[in-house]
Kinemage of the C-alpha trace (Angstrom):
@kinemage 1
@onewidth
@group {chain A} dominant
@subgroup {mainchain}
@vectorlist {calphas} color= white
{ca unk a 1} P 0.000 0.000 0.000
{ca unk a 2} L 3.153 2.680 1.030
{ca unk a 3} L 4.506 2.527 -2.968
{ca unk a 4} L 1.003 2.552 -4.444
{ca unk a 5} L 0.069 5.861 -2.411
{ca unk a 6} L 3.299 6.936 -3.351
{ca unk a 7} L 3.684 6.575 -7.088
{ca unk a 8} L -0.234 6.357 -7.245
{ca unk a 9} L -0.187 10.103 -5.535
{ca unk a 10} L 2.696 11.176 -7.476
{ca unk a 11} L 1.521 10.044 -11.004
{ca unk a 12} L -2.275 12.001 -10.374
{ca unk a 13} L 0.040 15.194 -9.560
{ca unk a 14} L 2.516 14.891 -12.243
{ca unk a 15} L 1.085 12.754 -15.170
{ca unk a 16} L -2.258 14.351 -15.247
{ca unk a 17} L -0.444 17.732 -15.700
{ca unk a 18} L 1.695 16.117 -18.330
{ca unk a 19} L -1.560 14.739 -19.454
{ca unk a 20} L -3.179 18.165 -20.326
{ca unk a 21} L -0.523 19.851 -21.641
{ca unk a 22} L -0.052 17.033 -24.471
{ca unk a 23} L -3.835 16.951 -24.894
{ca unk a 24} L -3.743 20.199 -25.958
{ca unk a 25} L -1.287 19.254 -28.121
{ca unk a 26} L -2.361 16.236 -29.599
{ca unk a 27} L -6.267 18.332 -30.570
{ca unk a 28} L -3.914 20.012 -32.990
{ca unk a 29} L -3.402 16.652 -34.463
{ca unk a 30} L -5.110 15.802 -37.776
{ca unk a 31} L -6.248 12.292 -38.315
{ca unk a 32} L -7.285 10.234 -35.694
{ca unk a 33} L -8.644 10.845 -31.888
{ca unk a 34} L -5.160 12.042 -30.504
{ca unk a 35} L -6.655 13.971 -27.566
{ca unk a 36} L -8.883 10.724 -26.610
{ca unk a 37} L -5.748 9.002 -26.832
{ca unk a 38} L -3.692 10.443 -24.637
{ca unk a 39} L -6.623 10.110 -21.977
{ca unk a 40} L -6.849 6.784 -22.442
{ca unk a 41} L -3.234 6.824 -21.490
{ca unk a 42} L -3.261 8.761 -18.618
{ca unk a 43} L -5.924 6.524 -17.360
{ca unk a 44} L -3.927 3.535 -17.666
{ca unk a 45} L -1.396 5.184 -15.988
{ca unk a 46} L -3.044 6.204 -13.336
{ca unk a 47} L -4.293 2.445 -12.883
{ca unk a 48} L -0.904 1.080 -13.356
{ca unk a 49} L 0.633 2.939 -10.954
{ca unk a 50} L -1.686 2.757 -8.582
{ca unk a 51} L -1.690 -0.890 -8.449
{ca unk a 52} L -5.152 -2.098 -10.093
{ca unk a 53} L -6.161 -4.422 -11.557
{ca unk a 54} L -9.279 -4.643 -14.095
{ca unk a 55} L -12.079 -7.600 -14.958
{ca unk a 56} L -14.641 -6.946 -16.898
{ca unk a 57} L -18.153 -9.099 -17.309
{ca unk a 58} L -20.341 -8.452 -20.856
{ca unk a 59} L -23.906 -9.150 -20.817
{ca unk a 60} L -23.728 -11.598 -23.932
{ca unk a 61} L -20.449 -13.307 -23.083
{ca unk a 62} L -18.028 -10.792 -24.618
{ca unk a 63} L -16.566 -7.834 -25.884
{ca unk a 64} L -17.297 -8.316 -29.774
{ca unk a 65} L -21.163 -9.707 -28.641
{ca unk a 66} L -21.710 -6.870 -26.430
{ca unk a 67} L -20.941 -4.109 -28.868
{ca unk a 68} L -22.168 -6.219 -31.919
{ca unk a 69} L -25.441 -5.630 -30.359
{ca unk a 70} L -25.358 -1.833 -30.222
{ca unk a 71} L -25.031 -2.149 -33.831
{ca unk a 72} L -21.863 0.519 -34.182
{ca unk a 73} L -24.110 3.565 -32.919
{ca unk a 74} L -22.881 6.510 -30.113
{ca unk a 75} L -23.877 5.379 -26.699
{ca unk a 76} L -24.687 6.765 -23.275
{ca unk a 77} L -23.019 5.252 -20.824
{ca unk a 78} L -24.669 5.081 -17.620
{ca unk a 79} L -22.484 4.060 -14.655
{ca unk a 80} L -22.266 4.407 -10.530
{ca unk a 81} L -20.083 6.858 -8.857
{ca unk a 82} L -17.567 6.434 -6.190
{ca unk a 83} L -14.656 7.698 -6.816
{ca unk a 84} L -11.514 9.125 -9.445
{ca unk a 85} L -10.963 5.420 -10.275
{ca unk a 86} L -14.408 5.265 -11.638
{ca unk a 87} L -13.092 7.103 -14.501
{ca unk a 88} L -10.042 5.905 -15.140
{ca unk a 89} L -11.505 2.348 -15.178
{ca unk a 90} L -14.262 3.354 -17.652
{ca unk a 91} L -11.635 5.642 -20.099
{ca unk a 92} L -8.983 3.133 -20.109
{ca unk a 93} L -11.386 0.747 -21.142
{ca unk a 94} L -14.533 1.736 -23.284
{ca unk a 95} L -14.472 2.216 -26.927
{ca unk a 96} L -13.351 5.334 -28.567
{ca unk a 97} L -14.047 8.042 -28.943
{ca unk a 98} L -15.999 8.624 -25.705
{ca unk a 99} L -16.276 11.702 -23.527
{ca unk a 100} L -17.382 12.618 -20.439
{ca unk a 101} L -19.912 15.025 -18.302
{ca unk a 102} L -17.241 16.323 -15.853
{ca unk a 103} L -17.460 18.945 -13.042
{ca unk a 104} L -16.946 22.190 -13.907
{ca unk a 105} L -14.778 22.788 -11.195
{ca unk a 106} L -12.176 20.313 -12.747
{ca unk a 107} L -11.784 22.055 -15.884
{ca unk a 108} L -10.258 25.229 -13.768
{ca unk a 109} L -7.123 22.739 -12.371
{ca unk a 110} L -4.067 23.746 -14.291
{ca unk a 111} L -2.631 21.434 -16.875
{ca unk a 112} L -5.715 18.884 -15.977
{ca unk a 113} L -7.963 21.586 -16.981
{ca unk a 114} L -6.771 22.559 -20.362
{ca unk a 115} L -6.727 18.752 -21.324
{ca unk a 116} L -10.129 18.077 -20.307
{ca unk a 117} L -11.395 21.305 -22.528
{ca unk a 118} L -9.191 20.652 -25.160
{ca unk a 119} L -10.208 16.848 -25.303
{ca unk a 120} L -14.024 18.269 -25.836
{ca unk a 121} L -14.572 17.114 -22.050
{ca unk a 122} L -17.962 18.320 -21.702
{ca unk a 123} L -18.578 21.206 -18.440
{ca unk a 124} L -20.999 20.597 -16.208
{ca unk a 125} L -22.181 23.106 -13.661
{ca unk a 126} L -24.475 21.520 -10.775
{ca unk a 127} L -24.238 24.931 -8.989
{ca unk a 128} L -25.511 26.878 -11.743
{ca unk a 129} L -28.575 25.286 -13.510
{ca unk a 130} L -28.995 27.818 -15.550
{ca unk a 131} L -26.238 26.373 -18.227
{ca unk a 132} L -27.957 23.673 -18.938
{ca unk a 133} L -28.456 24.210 -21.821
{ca unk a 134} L -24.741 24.650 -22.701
{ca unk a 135} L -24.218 21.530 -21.741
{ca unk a 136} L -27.224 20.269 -23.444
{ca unk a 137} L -26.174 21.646 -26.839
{ca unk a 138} L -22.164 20.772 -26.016
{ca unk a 139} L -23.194 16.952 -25.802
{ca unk a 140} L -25.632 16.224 -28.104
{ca unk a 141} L -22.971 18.149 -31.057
{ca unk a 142} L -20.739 15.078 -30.035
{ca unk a 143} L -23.716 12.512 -30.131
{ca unk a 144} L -24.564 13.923 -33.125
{ca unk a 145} L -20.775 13.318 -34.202
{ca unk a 146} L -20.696 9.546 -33.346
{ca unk a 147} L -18.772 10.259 -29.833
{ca unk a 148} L -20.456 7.983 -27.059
{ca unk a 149} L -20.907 9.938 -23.598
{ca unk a 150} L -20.070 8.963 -20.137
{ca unk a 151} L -22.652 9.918 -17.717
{ca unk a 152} L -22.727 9.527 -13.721
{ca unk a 153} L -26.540 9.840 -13.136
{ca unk a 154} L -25.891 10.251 -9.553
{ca unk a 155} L -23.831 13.324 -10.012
{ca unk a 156} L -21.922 13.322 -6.896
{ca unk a 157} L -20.240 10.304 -5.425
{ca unk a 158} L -21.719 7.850 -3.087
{ca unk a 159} L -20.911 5.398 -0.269
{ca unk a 160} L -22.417 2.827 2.099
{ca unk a 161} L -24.943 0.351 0.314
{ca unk a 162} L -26.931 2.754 -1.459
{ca unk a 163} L -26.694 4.383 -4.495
{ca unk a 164} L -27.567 8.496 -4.751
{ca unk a 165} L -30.803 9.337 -6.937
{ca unk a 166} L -30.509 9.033 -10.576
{ca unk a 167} L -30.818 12.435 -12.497
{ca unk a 168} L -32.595 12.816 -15.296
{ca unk a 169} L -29.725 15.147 -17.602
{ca unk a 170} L -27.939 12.252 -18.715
{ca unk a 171} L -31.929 10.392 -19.897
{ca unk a 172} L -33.157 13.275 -21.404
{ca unk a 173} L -29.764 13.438 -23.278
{ca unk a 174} L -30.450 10.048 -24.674
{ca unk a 175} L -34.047 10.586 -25.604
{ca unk a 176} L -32.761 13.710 -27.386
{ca unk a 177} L -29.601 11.867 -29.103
{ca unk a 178} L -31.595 9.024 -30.333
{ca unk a 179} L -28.559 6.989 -28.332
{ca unk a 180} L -28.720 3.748 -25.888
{ca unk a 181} L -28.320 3.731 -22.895
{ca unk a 182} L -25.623 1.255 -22.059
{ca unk a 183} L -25.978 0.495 -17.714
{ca unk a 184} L -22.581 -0.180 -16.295
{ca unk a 185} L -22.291 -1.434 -12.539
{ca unk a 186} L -18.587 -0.762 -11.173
{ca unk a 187} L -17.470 -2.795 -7.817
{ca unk a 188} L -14.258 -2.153 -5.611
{ca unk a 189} L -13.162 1.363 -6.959
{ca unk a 190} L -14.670 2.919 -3.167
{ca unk a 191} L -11.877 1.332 -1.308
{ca unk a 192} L -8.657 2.524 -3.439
{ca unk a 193} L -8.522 6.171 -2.782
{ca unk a 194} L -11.176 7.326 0.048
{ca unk a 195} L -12.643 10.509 -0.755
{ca unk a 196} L -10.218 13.273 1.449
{ca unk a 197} L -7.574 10.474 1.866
{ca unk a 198} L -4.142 10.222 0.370
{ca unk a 199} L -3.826 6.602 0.987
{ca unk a 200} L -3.839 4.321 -2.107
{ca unk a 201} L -5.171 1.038 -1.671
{ca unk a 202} L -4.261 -1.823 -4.568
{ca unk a 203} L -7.076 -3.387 -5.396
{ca unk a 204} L -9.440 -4.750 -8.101
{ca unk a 205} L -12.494 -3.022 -10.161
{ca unk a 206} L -15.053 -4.661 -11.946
{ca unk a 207} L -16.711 -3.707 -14.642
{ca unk a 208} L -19.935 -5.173 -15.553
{ca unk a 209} L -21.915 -4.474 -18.674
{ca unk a 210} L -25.751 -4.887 -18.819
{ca unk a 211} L -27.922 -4.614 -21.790
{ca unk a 212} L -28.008 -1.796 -23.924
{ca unk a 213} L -31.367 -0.633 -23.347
{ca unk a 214} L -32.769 2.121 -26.016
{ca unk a 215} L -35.179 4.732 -24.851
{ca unk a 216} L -36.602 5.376 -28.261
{ca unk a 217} L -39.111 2.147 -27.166
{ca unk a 218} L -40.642 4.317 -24.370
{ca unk a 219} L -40.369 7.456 -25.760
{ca unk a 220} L -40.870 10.634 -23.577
{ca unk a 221} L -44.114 9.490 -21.737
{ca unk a 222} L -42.547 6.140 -20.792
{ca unk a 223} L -39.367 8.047 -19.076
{ca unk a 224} L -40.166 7.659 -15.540
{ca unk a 225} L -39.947 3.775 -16.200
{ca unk a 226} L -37.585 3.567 -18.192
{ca unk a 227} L -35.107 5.673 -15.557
{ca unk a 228} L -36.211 3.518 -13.153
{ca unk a 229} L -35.348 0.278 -14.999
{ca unk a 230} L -31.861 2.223 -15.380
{ca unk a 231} L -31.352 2.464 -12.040
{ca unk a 232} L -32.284 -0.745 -11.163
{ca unk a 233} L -30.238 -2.442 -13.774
{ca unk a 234} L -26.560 -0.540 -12.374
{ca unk a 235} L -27.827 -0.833 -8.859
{ca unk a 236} L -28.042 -4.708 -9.762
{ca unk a 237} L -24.527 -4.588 -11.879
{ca unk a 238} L -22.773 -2.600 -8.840
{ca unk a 239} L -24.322 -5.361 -6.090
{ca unk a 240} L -25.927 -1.875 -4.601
{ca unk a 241} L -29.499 -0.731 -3.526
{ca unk a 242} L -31.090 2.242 -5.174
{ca unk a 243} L -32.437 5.241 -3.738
{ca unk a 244} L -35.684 3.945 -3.074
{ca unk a 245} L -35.134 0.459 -2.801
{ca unk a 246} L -35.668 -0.413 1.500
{ca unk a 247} L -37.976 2.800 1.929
{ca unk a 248} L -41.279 2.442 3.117
């Protein structure tokens, strides 16, 4: 655990500074997803140094089944929140080119910052509501370009058995995009790096994908449901209860 926290604490500090000045770089790159590159990485990296190991579980059996049945279109994936390692599971691993809704707070870190902007990281402001609609418009450009998004419904991390409330941005993005949703339940990333801790723990995440479930059979009237059947799928994938799940 001592050289994990150390080159685990180190890396975040150096590499992701590192990280964001050559992601600026690489978006001057023609040709292929440079910027997503580099992300991917800085995520491995971060994993790698850190100690961690990843498994990952497809509904279907595999990989090549999994995405076979999304039938090559932009996703939104839909995934529990607990901590950094979340997100460095989920970029060193998912298909590219994929972004995600990050705080806006992040993109004001220097070095970090700039990478996330210049990697078309998209800003999301749960203080002021009022740009919603920037972010709105800012995501569904990259649905729109075949770029799958990263959503944490929750918004904010959570701990103990339960899961936070899903939010409805990241559904009403889908609705709007014409994308899946693809659920994602993520196990062990909680214990690694406690939130206001230094202390990295090595350890293993899992990653397991449900079905890709596509809101265009519910349409807007059927959204309540379908959220719900969301929720219940990651809560199920992440061995955690929802919100409402034990109330009553």
């Amino acid at each position: 655990m001592a050289v994990a926290t150390v080159t685990g604490n180190l890396y975040l500090a150096f590499g992701s500074a590192l990280m964001g000045v050559a992601a600026v770089v690489a978006s001057w790159l023609p040709g292929r997803d440079w910027a997503g590159v580099v992300a991917r990485w800085w995520a491995r990296g971060l994993l790698i140094t850190s100690g961690v190991r990843l498994r990952l579980d497809y509904a279907g059996g595999d990989h090549a089944a999994w995405r076979a049945a999304t039938q090559g279109r932009p996703l939104v994936y839909m995934a529990n929140h607990r901590s950094l390692y979340d997100v460095a599971a989920l970029l060193a691993t998912l298909d590219s080119p994929v972004r995600f809704l990050t705080k806006r707070s992040l993109f004001r870190v220097p070095g970090f910052g700039w990478g996330l902007r210049a990697a078309g990281f998209v800003p999301v402001d749960r203080e002021d509501r009022s740009r919603a609609a920037e972010t709105f418009a800012a995501a569904g450009k990259l649905l729109a370009s075949n770029v799958s998004l990263v959503v944490f419904p929750e918004e904010t991390r959570s701990s103990g058995p339960r899961m936070r409330p899903f939010q409805r941005g990241g559904f009403l993005l889908a609705l709007k995009g014409r994308a899946p949703v693809a659920p994602i339940g993520i196990r062990g990333t909680g214990r690694i790096r406690r939130k206001g801790e230094l202390a990295v723990r090595p350890a293993r995440i899992e990653l397991l994908f449900g079905e890709v479930m596509d809101p265009a059979s519910v349409g807007v009237k059927g959204r309540r449901t379908f959220m719900g059947d969301v929720e219940r799928c990651v809560g199920r994938l992440a061995g955690l209860q929802t919100a409402g799940e034990g109330d009553g």
